[in-house]
VEXTORDREN-488519 format. One record per residue: x, y, z of N, C-alpha, C, O in turn. Coordinates in steps of 0.02 Angstrom, whole numbers, plus 50000, padded with zeros to 5 digits. Each point is the difference from the previous one (the first is absolute). Layout:
<recs>
XYZXYZXYZXYZ;...
</recs>
This chain:
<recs>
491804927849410500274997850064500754999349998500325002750044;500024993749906500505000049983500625007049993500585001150017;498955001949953500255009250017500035000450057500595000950015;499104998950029499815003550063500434995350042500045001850059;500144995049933500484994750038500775003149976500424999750046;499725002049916500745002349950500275005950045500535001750026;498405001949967500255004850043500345001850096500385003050037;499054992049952500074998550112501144996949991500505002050029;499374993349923500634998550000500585007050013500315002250048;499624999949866500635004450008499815009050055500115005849985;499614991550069499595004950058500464997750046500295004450032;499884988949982500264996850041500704998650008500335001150052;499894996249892500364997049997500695004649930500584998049988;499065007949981500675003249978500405006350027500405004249980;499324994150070500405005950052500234995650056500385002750041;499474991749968499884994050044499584999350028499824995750040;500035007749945499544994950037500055001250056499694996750041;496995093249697500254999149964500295005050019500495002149969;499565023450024500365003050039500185005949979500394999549952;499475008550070499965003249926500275008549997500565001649980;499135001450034499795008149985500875003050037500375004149974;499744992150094500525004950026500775000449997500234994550019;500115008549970500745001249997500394994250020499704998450051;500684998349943500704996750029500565003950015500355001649952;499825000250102500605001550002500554996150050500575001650016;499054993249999500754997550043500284994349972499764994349994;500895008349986500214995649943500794997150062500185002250054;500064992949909500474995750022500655000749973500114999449940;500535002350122500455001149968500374995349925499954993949995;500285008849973500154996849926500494991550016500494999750037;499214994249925500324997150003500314996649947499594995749984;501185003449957499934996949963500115007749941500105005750020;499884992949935500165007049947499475004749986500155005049967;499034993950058499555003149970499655003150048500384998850047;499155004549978499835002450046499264997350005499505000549964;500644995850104499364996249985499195004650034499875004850037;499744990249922499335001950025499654999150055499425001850001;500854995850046499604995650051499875006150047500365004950011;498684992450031499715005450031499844996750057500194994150000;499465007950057499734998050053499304996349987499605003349967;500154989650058499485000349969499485005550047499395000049990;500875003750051499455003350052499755005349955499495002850019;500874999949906499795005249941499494999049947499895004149956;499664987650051499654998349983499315002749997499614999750047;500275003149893499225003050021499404997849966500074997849943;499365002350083499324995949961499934999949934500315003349959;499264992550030499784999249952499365006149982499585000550044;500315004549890499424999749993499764998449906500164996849950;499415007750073499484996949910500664999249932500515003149985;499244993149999500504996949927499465001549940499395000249997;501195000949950499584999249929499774995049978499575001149958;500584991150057499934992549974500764998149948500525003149987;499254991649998500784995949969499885003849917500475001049961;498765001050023500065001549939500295007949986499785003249953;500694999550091500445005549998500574997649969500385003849971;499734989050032500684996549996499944998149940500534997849977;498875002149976499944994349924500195002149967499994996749949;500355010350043500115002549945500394994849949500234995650035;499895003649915500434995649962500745002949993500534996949989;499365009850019500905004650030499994999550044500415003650027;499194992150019500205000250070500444994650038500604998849998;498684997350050500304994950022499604991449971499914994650030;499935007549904499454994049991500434996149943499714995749967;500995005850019500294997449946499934992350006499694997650047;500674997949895500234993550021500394997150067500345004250029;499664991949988500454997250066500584997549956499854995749959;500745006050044500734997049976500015004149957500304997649951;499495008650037500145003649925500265006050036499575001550042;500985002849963500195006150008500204998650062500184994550021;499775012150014500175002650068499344994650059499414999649983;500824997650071499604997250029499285005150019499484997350020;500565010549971499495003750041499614999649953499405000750012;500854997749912499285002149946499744996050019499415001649998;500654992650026499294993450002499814999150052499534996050005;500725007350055499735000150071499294998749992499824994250007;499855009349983499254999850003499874991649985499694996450039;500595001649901499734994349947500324991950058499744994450000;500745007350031500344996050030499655000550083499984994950034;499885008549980499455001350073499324996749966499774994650018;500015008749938499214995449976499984992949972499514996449993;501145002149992500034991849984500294995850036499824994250008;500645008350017500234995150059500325000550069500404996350029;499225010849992500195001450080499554998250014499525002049968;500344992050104499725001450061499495003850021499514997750029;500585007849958499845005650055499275003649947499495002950019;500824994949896499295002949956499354994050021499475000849970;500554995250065499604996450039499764999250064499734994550007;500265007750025499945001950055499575000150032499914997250054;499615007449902499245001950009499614993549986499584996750032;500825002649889499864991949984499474993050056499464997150000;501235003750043499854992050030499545002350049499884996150046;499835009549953499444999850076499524998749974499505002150029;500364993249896499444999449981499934992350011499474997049990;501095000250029500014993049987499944996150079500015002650055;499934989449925499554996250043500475002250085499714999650053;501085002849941500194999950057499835005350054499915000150060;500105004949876499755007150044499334998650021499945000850061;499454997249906499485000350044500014995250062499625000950047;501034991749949500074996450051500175002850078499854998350057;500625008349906500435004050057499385004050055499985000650061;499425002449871499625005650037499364995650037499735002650049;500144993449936499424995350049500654997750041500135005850014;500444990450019500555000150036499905005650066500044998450059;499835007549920500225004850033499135000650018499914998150058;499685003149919499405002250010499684995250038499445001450024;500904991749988499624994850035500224999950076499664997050041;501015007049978500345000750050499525003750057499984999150061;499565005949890499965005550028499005001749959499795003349953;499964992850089499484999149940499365005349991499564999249957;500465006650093499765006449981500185003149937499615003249965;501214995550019500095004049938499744995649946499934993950006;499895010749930499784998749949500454996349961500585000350019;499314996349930500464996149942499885007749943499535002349968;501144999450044500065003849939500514999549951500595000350019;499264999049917500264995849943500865001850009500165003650047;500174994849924501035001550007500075004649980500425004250020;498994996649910500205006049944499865006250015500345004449975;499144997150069499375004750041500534998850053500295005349993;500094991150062500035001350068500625005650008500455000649959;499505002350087500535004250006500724997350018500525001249969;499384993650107500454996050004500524998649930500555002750004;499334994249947500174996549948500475005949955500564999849976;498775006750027500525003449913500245005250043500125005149967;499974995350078500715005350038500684998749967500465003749984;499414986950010500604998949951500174999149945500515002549974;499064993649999499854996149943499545006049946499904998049943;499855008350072499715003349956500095007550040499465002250020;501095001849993500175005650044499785006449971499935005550027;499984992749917499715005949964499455001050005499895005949988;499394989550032499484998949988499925006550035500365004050032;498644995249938499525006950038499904999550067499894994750030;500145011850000499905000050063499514995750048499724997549951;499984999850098499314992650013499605003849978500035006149993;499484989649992499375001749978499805001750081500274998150052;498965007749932499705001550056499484993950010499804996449954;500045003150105499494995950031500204992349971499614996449969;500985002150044500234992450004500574999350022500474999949960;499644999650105500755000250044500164993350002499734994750013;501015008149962500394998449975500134996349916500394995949976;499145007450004500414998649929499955005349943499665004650023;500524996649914500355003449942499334999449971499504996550010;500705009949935499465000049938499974996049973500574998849980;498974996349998500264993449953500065002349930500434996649972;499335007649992500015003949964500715004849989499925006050013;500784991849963500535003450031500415000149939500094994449976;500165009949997500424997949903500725000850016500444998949958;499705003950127500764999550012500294992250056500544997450010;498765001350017499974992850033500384993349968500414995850019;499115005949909500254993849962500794999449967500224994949973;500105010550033500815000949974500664995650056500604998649993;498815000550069500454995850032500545003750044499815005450020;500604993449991500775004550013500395001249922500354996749962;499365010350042500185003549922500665004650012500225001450056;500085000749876500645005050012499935004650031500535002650018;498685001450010500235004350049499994997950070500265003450043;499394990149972500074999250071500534997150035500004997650057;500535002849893500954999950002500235003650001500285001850052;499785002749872500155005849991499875007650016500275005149979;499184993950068499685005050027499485004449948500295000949946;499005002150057499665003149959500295005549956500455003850017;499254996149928500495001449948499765008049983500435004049980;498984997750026499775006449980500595005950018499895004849964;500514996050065500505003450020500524999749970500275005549990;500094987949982500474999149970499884997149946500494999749963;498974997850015499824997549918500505004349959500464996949974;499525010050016500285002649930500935000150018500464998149964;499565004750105500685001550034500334993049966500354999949949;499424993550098500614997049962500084996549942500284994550002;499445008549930500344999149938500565005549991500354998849950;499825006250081500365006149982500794997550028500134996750051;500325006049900500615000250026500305003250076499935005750023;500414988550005500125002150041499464997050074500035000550062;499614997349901499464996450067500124995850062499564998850040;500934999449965500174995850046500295004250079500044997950058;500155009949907500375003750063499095004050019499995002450057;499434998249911499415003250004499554995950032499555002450034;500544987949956499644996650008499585000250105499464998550025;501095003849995499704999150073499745006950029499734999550056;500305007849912499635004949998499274999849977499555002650033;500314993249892499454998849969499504995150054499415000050017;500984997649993499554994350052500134990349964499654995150013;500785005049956500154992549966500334997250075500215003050050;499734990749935500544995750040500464999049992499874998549942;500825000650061500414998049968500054991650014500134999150060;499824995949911499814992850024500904998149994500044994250019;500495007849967500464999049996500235001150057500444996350022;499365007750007500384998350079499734998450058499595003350032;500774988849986499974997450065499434998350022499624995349989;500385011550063499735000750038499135004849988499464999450029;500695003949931499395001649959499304992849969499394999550004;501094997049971499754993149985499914996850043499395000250008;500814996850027500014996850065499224999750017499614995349992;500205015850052500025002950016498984996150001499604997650040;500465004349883499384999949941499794994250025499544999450041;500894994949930499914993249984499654998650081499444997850008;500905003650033499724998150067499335003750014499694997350046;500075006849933499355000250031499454996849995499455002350015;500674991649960499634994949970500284993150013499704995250024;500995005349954500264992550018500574999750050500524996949991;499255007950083500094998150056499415004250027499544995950003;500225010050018499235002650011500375007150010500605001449998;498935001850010499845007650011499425001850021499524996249999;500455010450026499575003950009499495001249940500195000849942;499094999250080499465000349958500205006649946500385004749990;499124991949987500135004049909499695010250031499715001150053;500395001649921499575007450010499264997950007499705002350049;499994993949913499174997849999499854994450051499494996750008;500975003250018500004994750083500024991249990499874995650041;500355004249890499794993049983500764996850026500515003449992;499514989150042500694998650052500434996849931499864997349946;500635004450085500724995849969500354996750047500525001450029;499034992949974500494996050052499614991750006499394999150000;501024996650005499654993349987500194997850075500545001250028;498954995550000500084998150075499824992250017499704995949964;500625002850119500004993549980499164993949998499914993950000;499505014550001499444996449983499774997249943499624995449985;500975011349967499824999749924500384993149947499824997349948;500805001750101500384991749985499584996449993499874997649945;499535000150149499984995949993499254997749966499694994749999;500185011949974499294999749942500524996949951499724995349973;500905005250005500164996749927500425005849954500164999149941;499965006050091500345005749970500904996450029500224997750053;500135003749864500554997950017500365005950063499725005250016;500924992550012500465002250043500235005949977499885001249940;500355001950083500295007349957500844995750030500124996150047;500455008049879500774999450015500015004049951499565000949958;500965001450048500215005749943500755001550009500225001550055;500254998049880500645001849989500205003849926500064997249946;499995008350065500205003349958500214998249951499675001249950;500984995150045500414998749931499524991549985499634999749951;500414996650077499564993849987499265001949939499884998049943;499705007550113499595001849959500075001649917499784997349949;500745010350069500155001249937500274994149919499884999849939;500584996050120500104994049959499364994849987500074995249963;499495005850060499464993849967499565004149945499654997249958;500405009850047499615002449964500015002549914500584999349979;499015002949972500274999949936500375006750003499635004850012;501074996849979500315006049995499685005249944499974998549940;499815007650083499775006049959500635005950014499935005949983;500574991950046500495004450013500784996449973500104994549975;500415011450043500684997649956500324996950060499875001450059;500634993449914500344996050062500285006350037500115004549960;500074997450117500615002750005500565001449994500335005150001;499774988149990500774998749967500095000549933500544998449975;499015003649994500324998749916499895008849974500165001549943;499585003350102500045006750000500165005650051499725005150020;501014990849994500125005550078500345006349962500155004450040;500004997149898500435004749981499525004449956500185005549978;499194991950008499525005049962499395001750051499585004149983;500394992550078499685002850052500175007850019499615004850005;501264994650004500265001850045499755009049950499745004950026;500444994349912500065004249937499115002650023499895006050007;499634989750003499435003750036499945002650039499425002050008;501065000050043499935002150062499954997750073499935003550050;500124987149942500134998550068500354990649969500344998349952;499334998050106500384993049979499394995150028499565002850034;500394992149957499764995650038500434995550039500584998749984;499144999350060500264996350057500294991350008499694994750003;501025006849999500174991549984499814994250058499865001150059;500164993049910499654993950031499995000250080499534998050034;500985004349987500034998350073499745007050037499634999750048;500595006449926499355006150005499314999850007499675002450047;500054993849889499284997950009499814995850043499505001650031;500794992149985499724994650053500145003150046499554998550039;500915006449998499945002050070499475006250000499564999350042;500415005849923499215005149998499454996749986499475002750016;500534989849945499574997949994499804997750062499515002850024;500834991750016499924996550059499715005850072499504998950034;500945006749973499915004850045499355003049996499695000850053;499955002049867499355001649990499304994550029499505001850030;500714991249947499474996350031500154999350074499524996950022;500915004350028500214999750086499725007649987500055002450056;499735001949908499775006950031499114998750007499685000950052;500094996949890499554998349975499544996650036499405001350002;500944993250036499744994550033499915003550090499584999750045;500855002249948500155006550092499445004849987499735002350050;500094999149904499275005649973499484997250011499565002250038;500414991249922499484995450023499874997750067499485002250025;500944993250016499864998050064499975005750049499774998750055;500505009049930499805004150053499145002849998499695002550047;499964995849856499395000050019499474996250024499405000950009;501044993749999499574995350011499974998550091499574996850029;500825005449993500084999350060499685005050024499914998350059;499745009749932499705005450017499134999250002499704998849948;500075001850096499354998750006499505002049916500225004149960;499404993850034499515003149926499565006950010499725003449958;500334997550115499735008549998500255001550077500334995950032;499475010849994500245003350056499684994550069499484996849988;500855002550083499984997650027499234998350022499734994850019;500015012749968499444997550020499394995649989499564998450041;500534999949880499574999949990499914990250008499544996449981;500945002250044500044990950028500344997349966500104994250017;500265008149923500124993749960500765000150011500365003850033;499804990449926500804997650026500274997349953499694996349962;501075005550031500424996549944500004991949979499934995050034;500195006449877500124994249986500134994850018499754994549987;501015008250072500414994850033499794992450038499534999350040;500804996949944500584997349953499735000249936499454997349991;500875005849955500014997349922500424998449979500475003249977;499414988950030500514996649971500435000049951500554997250002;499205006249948500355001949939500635003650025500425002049960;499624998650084500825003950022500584996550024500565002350004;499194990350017500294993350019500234994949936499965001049939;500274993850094500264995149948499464994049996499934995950046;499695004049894499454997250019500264991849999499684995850032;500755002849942500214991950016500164998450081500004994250020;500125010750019500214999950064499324993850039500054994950035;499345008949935499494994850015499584995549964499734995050025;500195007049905499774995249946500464995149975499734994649991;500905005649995500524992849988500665003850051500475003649985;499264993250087500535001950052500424992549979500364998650047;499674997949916500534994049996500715002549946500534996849992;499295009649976500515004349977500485002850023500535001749972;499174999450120500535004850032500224994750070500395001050046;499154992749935500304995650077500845000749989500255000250056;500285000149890500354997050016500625009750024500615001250003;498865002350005500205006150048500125000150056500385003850030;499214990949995500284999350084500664999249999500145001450059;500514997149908500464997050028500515008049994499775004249961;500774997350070500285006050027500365003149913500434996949969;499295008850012500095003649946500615002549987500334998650051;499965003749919500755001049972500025006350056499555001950037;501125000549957500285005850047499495007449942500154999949940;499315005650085499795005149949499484997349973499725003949962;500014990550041499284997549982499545000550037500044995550042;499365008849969499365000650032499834992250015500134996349953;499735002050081499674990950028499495001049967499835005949989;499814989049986499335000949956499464994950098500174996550048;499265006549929499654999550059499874992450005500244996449957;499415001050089499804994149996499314998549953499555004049987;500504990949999499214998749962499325003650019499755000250056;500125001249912499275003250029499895006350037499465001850022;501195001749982500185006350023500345006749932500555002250017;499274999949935500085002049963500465005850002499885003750048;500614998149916500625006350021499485002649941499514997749972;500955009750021499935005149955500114996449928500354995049996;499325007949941500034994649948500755002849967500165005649981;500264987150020500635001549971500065002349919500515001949971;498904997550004500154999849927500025008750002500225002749949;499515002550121500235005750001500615002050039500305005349990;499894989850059500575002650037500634995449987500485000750039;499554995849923500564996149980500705005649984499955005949982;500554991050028500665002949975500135007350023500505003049981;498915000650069500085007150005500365004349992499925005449971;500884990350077500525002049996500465004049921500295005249985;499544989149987500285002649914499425005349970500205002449947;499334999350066499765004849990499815007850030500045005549972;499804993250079499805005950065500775002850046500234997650052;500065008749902500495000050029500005004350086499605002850036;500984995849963500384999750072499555002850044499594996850033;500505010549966499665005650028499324999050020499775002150053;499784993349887499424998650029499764993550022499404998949995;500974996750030499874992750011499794998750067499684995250021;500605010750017499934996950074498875001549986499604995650012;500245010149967499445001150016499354995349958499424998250011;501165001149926499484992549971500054994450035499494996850010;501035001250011500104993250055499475002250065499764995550033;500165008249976499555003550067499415000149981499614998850046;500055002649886499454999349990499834992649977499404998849996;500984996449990500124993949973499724992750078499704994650004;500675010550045500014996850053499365001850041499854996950051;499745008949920499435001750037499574998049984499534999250039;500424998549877499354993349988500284993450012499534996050003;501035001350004499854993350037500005002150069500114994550027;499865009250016499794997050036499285003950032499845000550059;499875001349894499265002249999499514998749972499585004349985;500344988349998499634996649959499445000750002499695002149951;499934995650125499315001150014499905008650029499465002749994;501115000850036499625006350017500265005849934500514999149967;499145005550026500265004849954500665003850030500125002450055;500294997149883500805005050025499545007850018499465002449981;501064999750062499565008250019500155003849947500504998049971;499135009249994500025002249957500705000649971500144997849944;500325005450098500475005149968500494993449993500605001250001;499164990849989500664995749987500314998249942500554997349997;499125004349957500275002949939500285003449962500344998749951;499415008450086500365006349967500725002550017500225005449979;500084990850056500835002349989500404995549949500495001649966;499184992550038500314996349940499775002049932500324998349951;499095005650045499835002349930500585008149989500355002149954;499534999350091500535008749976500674996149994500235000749944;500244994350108500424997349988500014998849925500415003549971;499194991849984500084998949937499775004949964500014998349941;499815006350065499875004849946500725005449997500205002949949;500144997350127500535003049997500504998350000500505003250016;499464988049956500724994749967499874997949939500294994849987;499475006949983499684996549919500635003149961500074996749948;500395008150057500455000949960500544993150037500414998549957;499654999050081500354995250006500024994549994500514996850011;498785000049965499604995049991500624993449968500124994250018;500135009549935500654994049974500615000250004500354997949954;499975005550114500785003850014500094992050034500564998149982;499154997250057500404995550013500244993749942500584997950004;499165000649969499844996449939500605002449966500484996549985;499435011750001500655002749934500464998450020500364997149960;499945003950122500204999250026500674994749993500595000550017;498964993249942500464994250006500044999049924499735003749959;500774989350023500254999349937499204993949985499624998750047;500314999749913499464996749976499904992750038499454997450011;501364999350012499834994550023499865001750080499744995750036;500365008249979500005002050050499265003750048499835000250059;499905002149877499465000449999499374995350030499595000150046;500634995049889499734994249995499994995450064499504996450007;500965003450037500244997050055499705000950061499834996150045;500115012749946499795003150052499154998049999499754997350050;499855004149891499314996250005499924993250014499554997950037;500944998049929499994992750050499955002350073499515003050021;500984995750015500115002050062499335001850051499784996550045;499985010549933499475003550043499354996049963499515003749997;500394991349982499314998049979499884992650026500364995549979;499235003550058499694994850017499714996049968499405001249992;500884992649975499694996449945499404995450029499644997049961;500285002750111499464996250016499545001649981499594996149976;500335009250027499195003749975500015001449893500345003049958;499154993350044499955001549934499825007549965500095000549940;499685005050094499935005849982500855003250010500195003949957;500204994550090500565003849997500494995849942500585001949996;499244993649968500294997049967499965003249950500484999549963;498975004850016499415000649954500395006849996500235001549945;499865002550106500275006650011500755002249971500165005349975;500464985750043500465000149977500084998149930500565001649979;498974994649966499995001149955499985005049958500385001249953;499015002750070500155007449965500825002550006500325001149949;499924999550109500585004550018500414998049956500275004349965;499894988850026500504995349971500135001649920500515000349967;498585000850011500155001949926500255006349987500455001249959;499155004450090500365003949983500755000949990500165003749954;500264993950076500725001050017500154995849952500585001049981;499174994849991500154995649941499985003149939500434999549956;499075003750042499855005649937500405004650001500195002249946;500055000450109500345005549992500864997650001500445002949969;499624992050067500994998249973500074994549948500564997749989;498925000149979499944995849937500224991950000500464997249970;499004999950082500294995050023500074993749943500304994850011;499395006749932500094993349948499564994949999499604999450046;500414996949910499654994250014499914994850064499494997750025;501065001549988500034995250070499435005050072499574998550041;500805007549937499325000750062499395001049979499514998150032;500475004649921499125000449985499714992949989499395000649996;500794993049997499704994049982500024996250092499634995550020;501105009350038499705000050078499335001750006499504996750016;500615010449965499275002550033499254999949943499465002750011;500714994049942499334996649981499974995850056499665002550045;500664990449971499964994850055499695002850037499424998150005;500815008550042499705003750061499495000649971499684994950013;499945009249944499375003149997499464991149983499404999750015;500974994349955499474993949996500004998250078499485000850032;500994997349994499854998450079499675006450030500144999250060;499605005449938499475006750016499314999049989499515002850026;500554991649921499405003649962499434993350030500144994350017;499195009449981499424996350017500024994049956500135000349940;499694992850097499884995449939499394999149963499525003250019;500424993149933499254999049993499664995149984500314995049982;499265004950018499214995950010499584999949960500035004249956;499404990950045499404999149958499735006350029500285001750052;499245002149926499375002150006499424996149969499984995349961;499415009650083499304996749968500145004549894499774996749953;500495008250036500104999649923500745001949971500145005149969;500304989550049500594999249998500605000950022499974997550056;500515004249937500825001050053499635005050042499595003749973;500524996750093500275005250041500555001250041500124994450021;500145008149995500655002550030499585001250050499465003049995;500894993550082499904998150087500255009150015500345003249960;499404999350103500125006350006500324999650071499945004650040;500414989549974500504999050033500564996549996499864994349981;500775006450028500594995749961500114994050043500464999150039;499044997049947500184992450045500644996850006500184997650054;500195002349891500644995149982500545004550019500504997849973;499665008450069500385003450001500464996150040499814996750049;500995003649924500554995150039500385007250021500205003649954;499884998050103500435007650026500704993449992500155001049941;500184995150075500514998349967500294999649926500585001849992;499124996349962499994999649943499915006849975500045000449938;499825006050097499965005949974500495002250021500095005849981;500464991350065500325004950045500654996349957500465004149998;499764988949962500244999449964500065005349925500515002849981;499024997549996499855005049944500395005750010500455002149964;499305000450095500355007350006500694999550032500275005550007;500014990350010500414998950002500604999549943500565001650020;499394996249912499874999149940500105006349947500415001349956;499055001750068499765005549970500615006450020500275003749959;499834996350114500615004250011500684999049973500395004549985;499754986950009500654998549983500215000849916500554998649977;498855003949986499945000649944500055007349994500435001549959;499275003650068499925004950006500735004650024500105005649977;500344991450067500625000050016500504997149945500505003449988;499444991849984500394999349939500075001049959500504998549968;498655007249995500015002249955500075006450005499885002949947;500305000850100500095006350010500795001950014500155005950002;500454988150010500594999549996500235000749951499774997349949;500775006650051500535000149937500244993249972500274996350042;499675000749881500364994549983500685000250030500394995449990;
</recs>
């Protein structure tokens, strides 16, 4: 239980709280000395059949020690001991998951109780590799499954390997890697891309099983979905090289990876694509007109769910918002969820803002009726045909300046846009080297963030709402956090 709590935790709360066979070619003008990698995530292609993780054991491979050599020899050994994600499959065996699937099955009490591990619902995410459903038991999986139990394994990241298994040990693999069919997880938006079809939703798997957690599946007991790119990457055990400590033997490979404030804006822009993918399916009826049935709509999961579960978070929104601040709604009236539309501005450049602000403005104010089809799709081509600009306003400025500018456009009332400016903050911290004084700020920020905790019936749990949140006392911090960030980026 204790696992499974670590996990709901860092689900929640380290972001704040997986694409294959076809070509890339739309690449982004060069920024910086190396020519970067970054792609559209619209070049994303399925998943299919994988070899399993035991392609990866080789002992020349990726199964070395953890801390011994190059971080890739132990990938494997460092994913099977202490990622997350080699668990996965794991926790649908335990007391919460079967809490979640009687939850859902009691709603609706024609459907059957079918186990977490067996349901389809469940391993779309948590087991993507699994066998196609079994026949004659709808909705659920072979229970019988030897790629089920691997959890979220290196290929349902890295994309199936039978194609590129031998390719990339060979010299030179990294300019072959996106012909073969590899991912490249180093860039952006590729990652992002992955990471979100699970930890913000997507479109069903090829075998029809859903990727998407809804707000029936919350309130069975399934944590919240949030997802941030660099957060993530930062909570997780590194099987890869810092960026920064190999931009000059990257480059000697054939491309670069993407610096701090690069990644949080492709990162941020991929989950606002991600999430616009999602609520346009959810808003589309479940089959052709005729046949009676009718959209999801409202799914809440596209709202700010404190707007109505701790509306005493946003009472103190009523009062008139800075000059460029969205008004947060009244209690019990839920906006679009900020932990996806926060800070837009510093991310979603110029060219495409008016049509994300337009699609932004068409789910609040379409809560109870469905937006009409096509209210999505100009803000999605918009971002697929601004993703090379994703971090031109940001570069834009000197570091404190930066820093200033995310103060400014972020609404500290709401604890998700707080949540949003933390990420931004580190990045720009990481990348102009803010020192001790700010990183011991934005620890402060991330403890005033963080869920508190509690007894359980079998020990600590962490609350899956931030009761004690002070939007003053945060808005001090970052306040703080910039004036540090500005001083340390000045010439002595």
């Amino acid at each position: 239980m204790r696992l499974l709590t670590a996990v709901v935790v860092f689900a929640l709360f380290a972001g704040f709280t997986l694409l294959l066979l076809r070509p890339r070619d739309a690449r982004v003008a060069p920024v910086g000395p190396y020519e970067p990698l970054v792609t559209t995530p619209a070049a994303v292609p399925a998943l299919r059949a994988g070899l399993g993780t035991s392609a990866c054991t080789s002992s020349g491979c990726h199964a070395g020690t953890p801390g011994e050599g190059e971080p890739w020899r132990s990938a494997y050994s460092v994913w099977a001991l202490h990622d997350p994600h080699s668990r996965a499959e794991r926790v649908l065996h335990g007391t919460l998951a079967a809490q979640i699937v009687a939850g859902i099955a009691a709603v609706d009490p024609p459907l059957p109780i079918v186990p977490a591990p067996e349901n389809r619902a469940c391993t779309g995410c948590h087991a993507p590799l699994a066998a196609p459903p079994a026949s004659g038991i709808e909705g659920a999986i072979a229970a019988s499954n030897p790629r089920a139990a691997e959890g979220v394994s290196c290929e349902a990241c890295h994309g199936p390997a039978s194609d590129w298994l031998v390719a990339h040990t060979l010299p030179g693999w990294r300019q072959s890697i996106e012909r073969e069919g590899m991912l490249d997880l180093g860039d952006p938006s590729v990652a992002a891309a992955r990471c979100g079809e699970c930890h913000v939703g997507s479109p069903p798997t090829d075998d029809g099983r859903p990727r998407q957690v809804t707000h029936a599946l919350i309130a069975a007991g399934h944590p919240r979905l949030a997802f941030d790119l660099r957060a993530f990457r930062a909570g997780l055990p590194s099987h890869w090289r810092d960026p920064a400590a190999f931009a000059e033997r990257a480059a000697a490979e054939g491309g670069r990876r993407a610096d701090p404030i690069e990644e949080w804006s492709l990162g941020r822009l991929a989950v606002l694509r991600a999430y616009l993918v999602q609520a346009e399916r959810q808003s589309i009826p479940a089959g052709p007109p005729a046949d009676g049935s009718a959209p999801a709509w409202p799914e809440f999961t596209a709202f700010d769910c404190y707007g109505c579960h701790r509306p005493a978070l946003v009472a103190g929104a009523l009062s008139a918002p800075s000059p460029g601040i969205q008004p947060i709604q009244p209690p019990g009236i839920p906006r679009p969820d900020p932990l996806v539309w926060a800070l837009l501005e510093s991310f979603v450049p110029a060219e495409a803002r008016a049509a994300v602000e337009g699609a932004r403005g068409a789910l609040a104010a379409r809560r109870m009726a469905p937006p009409a089809p096509d209210t999505f799709q100009e803000a999605l081509a918009a971002i697929d045909r601004g993703v090379a600009g994703a971090a031109d306003r940001l570069r834009a400025l000197p570091p404190g300046e930066q820093a200033a500018a995310i103060a400014a456009a972020v609404d500290l009332r709401a604890w998700g846009e707080a949540a949003v400016a933390l990420s931004a903050l580190e990045a720009v911290a990481a990348q102009a080297g803010g020192g001790d004084r700010v990183a011991a700020e934005l620890a402060a920020l991330k403890a005033q963030l963080a869920f508190p905790i509690g007894e359980g019936p079998n020990g600590p749990i962490r609350h899956n709402t931030p009761h004690p949140y002070d939007p003053a006392a945060a808005a001090a911090t970052v306040e703080r956090i910039v004036a540090g960030i500005r001083a340390g980026a000045s010439p002595p």
